[in-house]
C-alpha positions in Angstrom: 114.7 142.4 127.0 115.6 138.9 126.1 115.8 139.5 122.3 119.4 138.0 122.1 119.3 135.5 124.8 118.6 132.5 122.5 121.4 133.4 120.4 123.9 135.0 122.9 123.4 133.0 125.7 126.2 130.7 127.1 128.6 132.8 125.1 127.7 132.5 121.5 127.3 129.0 121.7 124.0 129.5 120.0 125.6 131.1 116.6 128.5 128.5 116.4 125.4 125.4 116.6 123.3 127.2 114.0 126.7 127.6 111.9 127.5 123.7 112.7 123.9 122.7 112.3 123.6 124.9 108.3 126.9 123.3 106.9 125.6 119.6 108.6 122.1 120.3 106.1 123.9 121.5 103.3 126.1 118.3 103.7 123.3 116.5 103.9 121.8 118.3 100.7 125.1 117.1 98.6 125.1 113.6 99.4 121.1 113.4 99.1 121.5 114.4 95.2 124.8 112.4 95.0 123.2 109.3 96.1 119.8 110.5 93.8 121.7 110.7 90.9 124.2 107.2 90.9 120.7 105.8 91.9 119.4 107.0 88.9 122.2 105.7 86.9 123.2 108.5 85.0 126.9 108.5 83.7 126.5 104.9 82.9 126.5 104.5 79.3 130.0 104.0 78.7 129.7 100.7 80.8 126.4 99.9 78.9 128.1 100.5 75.7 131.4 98.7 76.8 129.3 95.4 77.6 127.5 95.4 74.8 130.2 95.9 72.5 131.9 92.7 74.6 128.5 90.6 73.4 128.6 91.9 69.7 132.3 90.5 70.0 131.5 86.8 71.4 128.4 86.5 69.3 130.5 87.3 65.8 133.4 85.1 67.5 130.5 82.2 68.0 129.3 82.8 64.2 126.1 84.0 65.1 126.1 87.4 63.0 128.2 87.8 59.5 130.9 90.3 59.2 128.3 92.8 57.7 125.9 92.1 60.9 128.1 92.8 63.5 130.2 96.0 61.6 126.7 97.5 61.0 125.8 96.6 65.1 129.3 98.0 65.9 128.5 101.1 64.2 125.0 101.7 66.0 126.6 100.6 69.4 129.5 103.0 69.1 127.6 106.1 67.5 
């Protein structure tokens, strides 16, 4: 019978390429939703919040908002 051929021929090479060829997808897998995700742009609302709060600053520093403006835009950008 030739049940184990494909697997056992040229001495377990075939097991050791399947292993190789499972971690190389799963690999694959990983970067796939690492890429998907910092793509998506999740985990970057602390930069979003950061370069807003830069704008609130210059805007009050140009005299566009009154103290009460920007404290109460400070407080909804920071909350």
């Amino acid at each position: 019978m030739m049940w184990g051929w494909p697997m056992m021929g040229f001495g377990g090479f075939g097991m050791i390429f399947g292993f190789i060829f499972f971690v190389a997808i799963v690999i694959g897998v990983i970067f796939l939703i690492v890429w998907l995700i910092r793509r998506s742009g999740y985990g970057t609302a602390d930069k979003t919040s950061a370069h807003s709060l830069e704008i609130l600053k210059e805007r009050y520093a140009k005299g566009e908002l009154s103290k009460e403006q920007y404290e109460n835009m400070k407080k909804e950008l920071t909350s």
